[in-house]
N, C-alpha and C positions, 0 to 999 in steps of 0.2 A: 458182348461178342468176344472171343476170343481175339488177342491182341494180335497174331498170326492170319488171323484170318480176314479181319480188316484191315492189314497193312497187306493181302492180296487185293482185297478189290480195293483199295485206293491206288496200290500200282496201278491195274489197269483201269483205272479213272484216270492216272495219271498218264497213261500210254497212251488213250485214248485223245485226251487234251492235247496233247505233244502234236497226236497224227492230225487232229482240227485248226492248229496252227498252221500249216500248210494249207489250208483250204482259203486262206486272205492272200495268197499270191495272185486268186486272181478273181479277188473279191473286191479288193480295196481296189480303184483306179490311183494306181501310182507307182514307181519303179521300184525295183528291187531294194535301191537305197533307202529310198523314203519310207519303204514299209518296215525296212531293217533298223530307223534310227527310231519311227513312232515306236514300233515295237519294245525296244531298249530303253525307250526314255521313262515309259510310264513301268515295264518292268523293272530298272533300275529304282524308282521311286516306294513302289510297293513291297520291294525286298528291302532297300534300309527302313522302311516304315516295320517290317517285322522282325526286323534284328533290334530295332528299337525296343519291342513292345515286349520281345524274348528276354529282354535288359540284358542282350549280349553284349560284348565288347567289340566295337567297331574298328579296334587297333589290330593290325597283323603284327608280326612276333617280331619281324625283324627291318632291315632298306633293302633289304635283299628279295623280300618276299615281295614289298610294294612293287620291284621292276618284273619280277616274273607274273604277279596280274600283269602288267603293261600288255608283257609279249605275251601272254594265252588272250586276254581282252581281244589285241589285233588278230591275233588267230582268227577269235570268235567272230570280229567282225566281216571279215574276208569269208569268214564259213558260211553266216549266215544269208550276208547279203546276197554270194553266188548259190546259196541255196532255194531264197526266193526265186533268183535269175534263172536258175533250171527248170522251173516247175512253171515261169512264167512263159519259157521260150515250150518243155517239152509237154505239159500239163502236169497234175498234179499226182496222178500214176506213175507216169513214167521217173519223174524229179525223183518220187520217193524210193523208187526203188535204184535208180542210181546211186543217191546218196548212199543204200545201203550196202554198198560196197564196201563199206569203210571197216566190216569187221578184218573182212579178207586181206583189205590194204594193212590194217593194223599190223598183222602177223608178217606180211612181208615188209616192213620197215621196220620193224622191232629189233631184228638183228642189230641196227643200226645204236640203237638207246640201249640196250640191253646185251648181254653176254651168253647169247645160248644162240644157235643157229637152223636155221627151217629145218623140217621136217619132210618127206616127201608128200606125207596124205595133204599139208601144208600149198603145194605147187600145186596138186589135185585141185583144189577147194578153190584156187586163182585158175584156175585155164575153168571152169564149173564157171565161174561169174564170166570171165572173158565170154563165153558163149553164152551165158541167159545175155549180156547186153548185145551183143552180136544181134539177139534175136530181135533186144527193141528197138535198137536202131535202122531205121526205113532205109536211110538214103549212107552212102561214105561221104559227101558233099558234105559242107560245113554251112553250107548254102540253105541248108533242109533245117527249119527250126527245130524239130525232136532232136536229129543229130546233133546240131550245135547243143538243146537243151541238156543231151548224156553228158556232153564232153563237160561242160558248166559242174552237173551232177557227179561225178568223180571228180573231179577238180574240188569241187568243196568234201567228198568225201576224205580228199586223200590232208586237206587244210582240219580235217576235224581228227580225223587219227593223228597226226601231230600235235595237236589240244589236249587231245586223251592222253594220250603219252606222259604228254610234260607236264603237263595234271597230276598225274598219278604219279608223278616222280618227282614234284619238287610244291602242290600245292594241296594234296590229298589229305592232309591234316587238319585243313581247317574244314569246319562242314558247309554243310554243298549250300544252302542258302546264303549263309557270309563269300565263299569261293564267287558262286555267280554275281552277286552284287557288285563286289567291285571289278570282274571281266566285263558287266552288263554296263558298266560307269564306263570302264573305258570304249566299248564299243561306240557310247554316243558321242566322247571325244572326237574319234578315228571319223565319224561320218559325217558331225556336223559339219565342216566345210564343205561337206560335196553333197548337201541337202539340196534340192528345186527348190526354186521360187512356188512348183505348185506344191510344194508339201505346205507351206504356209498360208497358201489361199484355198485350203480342203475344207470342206463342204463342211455342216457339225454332224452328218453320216458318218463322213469317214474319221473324222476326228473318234466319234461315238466306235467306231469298229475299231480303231488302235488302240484306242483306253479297254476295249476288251480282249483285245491281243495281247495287248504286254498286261494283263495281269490275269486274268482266267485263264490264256492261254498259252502265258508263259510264264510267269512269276509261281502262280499259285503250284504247278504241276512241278517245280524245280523248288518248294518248299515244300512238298509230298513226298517226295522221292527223298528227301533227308530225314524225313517221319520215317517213312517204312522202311530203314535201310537197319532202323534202329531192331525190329523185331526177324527181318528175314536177309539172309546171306545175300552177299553181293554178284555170285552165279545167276540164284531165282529171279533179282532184278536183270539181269543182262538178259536172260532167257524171253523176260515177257516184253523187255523193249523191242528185241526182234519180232515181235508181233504190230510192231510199227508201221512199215511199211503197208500189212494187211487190211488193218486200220483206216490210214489212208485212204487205200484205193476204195474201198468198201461208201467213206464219205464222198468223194471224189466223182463215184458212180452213182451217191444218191444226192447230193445237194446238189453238184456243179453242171451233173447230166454226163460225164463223159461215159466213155464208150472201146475201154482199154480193146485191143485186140487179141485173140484167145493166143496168137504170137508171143504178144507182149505180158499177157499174164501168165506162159508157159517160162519165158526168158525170168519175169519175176520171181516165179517159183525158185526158180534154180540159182538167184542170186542169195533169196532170202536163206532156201536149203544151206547154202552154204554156210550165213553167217551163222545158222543155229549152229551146228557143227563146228565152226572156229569159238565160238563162245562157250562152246561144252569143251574142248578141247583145251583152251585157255587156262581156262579155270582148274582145270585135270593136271596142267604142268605150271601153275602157278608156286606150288611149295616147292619144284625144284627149281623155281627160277631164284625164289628167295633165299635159299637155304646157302 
């Protein structure tokens, strides 16, 4: 098969895994934390077992690079554990499409990292998400678990566009299997102290569901995504991960039984609409950001 054509459908084999990983928010019986550090522990282990096996070099370049893992690792961990947190408080619909506000948040923070300033269709694309979650938010009470779940759900979107960011500008050279590995290391750092006593006394169920979270559904899909980057542009990647969220709800409505509202999957629309749009757009002003 053409090397093109199977670094597409491994992308979305790999999209697909991505968006199955969210479906153990509320599969596994355990907190937010505890699924965020099993999750890390067995993926950190299965990615230095394949840097090993790649006979990559497990030294980063510089002491400078060790403390930037530190701070994108905490990033990662605050992202992901409020990411479980949203999808556990709003479900796994609603989670994923909060999270995926983060293309939109991207672009309005970037000013901040970067030297170029918004655009107007830019403010278009943010008041576009303001109203798809307008739409799946039930209640303004903080009191209302969905509620609380969106605010959780942007809150880790806007912790992971700051990851992205500082990623692509101070750790984008190493490839993404070695980069995650040691953000994934530090993640388990940052959480081990605020583990339960019940992550330790887990069932061998759920033990058996972590070992296939952190490594089918998280380790293997973030050493896929560094295979297929090698034959197709890094737009075509951005393009089908926003098929993420779709992903998602699609499992979410067949394994978990939910039952999104045609509200909440109209608000979706219009969140994801957006980020396709900011990621074709991105990509469009990317040579003059660099030039």
């Amino acid at each position: 098969m053409d090397p093109v054509k199977r670094s597409l459908i491994s992308l979305h084999l790999t999209v697909i895994l991505l968006s199955a990983a969210s479906l153990f928010s509320n599969i596994i019986p355990l907190n937010a934390i505890d699924i965020t550090f099993g999750r890390s522990l067995f993926a950190c282990i299965l990615l230095f077992v394949f840097i090993g096996l790649t006979q990559s070099s497990l030294k980063l370049q510089s002491r400078r690079c060790y403390f930037i893992a530190i701070g994108l690792g905490a990033l990662m961990a605050a992202h992901w554990t409020s990411y479980f947190a949203a999808m556990q408080y709003a479900g796994v619909s609603v989670g994923m499409i909060a999270l995926f506000t983060f293309p939109v948040i991207t672009v309005l923070i970037e000013p901040f990292f970067e030297r170029f300033s918004l655009a107007w269709q830019d403010v278009v694309s943010a008041l576009v998400v303001l109203f798809g979650i307008y739409l799946i938010v039930p209640d303004t009470s903080v009191e209302n678990d969905v509620t609380l779940g969106v605010l959780i759900g942007v809150a880790s979107a806007i912790l992971y566009a700051i990851r992205n960011i500082l990623h692509r500008k101070h750790f984008a050279h190493y490839g993404g299997a070695k980069a995650m590995a040691y953000q994934i290391l530090v993640v388990c750092v940052c959480l081990l102290l605020f583990v339960s006593p019940e992550f330790f006394a887990s069932t061998h169920t759920m033990w058996l569901q972590m070992i296939v979270l952190g490594t089918l559904f998280t380790a293997v899909p973030h050493a896929l995504v560094a295979t297929s980057l090698q034959y197709l542009r890094a737009k075509t990647f951005s393009l089908i991960a926003c098929m993420q969220p779709l992903y998602g709800v699609i499992l979410a409505i067949i394994v978990l039984n939910e039952n999104p509202t045609w509200t909440t999957l109209f608000g979706g629309l219009l969140v994801i609409s957006a980020s396709v749009y900011e990621t074709i757009n991105a990509h469009q002003r990317q040579p003059a950001v660099e030039s």
